[in-house]
N, C-alpha and C positions, 0 to 999 in steps of 0.2 A: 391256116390249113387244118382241117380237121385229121385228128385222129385216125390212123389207119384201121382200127376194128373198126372205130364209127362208121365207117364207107364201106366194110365189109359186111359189116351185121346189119347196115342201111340195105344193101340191097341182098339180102339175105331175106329182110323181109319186106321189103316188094314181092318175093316173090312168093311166102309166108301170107300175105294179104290176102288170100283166093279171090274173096269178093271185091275188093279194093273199098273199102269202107277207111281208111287207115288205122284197122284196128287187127288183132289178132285172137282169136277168140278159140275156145276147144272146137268149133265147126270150122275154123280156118282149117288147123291141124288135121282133123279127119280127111277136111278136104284135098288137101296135100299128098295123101295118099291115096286119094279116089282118081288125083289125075295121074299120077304116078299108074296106077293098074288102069285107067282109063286109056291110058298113050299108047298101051301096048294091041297089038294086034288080036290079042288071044289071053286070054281067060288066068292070069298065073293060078299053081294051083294053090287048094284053099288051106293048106301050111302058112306057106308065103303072105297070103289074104291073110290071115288068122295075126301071124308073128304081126306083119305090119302095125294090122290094127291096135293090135295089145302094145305094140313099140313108139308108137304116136299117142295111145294115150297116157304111158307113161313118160312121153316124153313134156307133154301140154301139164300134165300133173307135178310133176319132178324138177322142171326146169321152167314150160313159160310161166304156169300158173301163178307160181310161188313171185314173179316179177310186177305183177299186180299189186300195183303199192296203193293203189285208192279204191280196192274193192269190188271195184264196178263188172267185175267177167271178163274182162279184156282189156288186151296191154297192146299200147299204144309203140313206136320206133323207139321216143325217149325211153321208155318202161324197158324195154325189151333188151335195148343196146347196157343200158347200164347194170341190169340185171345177167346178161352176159358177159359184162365185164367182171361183175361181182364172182357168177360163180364158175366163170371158166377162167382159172386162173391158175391151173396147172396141168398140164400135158398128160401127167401121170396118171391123172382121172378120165381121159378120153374113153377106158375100155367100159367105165360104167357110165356116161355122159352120154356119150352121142357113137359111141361105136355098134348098139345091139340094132340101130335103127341105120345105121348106113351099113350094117351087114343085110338086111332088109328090102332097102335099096339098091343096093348091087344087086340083087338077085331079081330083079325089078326092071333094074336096067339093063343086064345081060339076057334080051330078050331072045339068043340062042340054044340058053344055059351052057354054052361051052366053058363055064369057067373065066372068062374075058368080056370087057364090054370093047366093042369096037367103035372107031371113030364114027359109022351109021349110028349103030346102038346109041351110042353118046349123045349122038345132034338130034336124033330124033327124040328121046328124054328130056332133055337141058332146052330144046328148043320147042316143044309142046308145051310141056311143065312150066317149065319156068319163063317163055320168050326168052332164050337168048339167043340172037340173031347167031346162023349159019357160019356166018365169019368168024364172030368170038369163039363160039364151041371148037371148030376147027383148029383156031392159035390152040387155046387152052388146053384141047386135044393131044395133039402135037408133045406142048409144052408138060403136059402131065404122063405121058407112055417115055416114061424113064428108061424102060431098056430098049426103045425103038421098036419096038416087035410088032408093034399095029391092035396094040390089044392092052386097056388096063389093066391087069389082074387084080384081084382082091387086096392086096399089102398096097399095091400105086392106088387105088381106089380109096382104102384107109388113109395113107399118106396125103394125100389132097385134103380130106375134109377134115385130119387132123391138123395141120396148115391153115387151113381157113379159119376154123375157130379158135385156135389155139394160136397161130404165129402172129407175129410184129414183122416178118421179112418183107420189103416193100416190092421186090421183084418177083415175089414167090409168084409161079402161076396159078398156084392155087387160087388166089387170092381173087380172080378172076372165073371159079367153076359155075357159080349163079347169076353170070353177066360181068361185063366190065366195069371195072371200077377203077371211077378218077376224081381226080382231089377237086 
């Protein structure tokens, strides 16, 4: 059985792949964010635009780039998962890692800016963006509004994708926010 990051960071980047080429490239990245502000109905404004883009490309510069072990532009699942593994390898680093870009994201996804993404908000993002069928977003939905309220807020928002990249728990439902994953 593989590796539980391997299955996470496998379909992490499935969904990472924009064009499905199996590769990951700084046009994957930008892309990512085009569909992110593309899913939505309306225009977020050009702050939001602006942080994204500045936050994806330091995140393709900082973190994929540097996984690029043969030079070529673009990192391949093996490149990407192992190079994940290398540099997230402690929790305590989430706020400069991957937190300025899912602050980003939230803001992204909370396509009423009340503060909350709701379980629409959710499936319509997770399941535009990234394909994850209606049913998973739903469980994982559910399974991530930790205080029942009907509403992620920004900490349960953090909480997930710090779980995602960072946890070994094999129940976590985090582990399931980019699509289901099984062994």
């Amino acid at each position: 059985m593989r590796e539980l990051q391997d299955l996470k960071y496998g379909q992490w980047f499935k969904g990472a792949d924009a064009d499905g080429d199996g590769f990951i490239t700084q046009h994957d990245v930008r892309k990512m964010s085009e569909r992110y502000i593309s899913a939505r109905e309306t225009t977020p404004d050009p702050e939001t635009v602006r942080r994204l883009t500045e936050g994806m490309d330091e995140f393709w510069s900082n973190v994929i780039a540097p996984m690029d072990q043969n030079g070529d532009g673009k990192v391949d699942v093996r490149e990407m998962t192992e190079g994940f593994k290398r540099v997230l390898t402690d929790r305590a680093l989430y706020p400069q890692q991957i937190a300025p870009v899912t602050n980003c994201f939230f803001d992204l996804v909370d396509l009423n800016g009340d503060g909350k993404i709701d379980q629409a908000e959710f499936q319509q993002m997770f399941d535009s963006v990234a394909a994850v069928p209606s049913e998973d977003c739903a469980a994982v939905f559910a399974a991530l509004d930790l205080d029942r309220s009907g509403g992620l807020d920004r900490d349960e928002f953090h909480q997930a994708l710090e779980e995602f990249f960072y946890g070994n728990d094999p129940d976590a439902p985090a582990n399931h926010i980019f699509g289901k994953v099984s062994a």
